[in-house]
C-alpha positions in Angstrom: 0.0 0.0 0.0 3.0 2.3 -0.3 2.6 3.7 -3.8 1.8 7.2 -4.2 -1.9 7.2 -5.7 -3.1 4.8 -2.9 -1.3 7.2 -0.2 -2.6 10.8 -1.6 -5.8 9.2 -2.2 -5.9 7.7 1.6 -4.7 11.3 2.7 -7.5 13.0 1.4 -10.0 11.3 2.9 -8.0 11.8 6.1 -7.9 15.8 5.6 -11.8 15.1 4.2 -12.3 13.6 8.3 -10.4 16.8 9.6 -12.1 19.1 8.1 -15.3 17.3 9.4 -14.1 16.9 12.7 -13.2 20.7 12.8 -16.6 21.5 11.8 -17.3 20.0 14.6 -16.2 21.9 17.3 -15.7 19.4 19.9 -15.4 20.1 23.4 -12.2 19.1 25.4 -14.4 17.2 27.5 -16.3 14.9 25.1 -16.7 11.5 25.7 -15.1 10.3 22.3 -12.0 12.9 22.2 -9.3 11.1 23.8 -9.9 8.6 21.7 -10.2 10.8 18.1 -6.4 11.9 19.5 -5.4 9.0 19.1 -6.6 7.2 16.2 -5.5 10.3 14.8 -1.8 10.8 16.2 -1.6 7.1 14.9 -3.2 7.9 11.3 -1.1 11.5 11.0 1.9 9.2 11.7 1.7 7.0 9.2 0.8 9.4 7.0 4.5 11.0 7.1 6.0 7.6 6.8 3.9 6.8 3.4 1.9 3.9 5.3 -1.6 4.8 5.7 -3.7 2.0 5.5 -7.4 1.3 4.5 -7.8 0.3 8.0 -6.2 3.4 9.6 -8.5 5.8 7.5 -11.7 3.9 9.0 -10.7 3.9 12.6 -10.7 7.7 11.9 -13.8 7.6 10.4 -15.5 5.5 12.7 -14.4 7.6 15.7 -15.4 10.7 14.0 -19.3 9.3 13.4 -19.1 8.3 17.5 -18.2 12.5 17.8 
């Protein structure tokens, strides 16, 4: 999964879930935001090594429809 169409298509629809999520406007206190931080630390992280995975993007997306 490291070759660049599947990664900038993968990214997109991870900045497509941070744009959602910033439309948002959680509060600090949510129930779900601890664990949005870090599906998305884990997800931002692979993104700068090149290996975002299918998986990765929808454990973003699944913790964004619980927000």
């Amino acid at each position: 999964m490291n070759d660049t169409i599947t990664q900038t298509r993968l990214s997109m629809r991870l900045d497509a879930y941070l744009r959602e999520y910033t439309g948002k406007k959680v509060s600090k206190d949510h129930l779900y935001r601890e664990e949005w931080d870090t599906v998305w630390q884990v997800a931002d992280f692979a993104r700068t090594k090149s290996t975002l995975t299918p998986e990765l993007i929808d454990d973003v997306r699944i913790v964004l429809k619980k927000l």
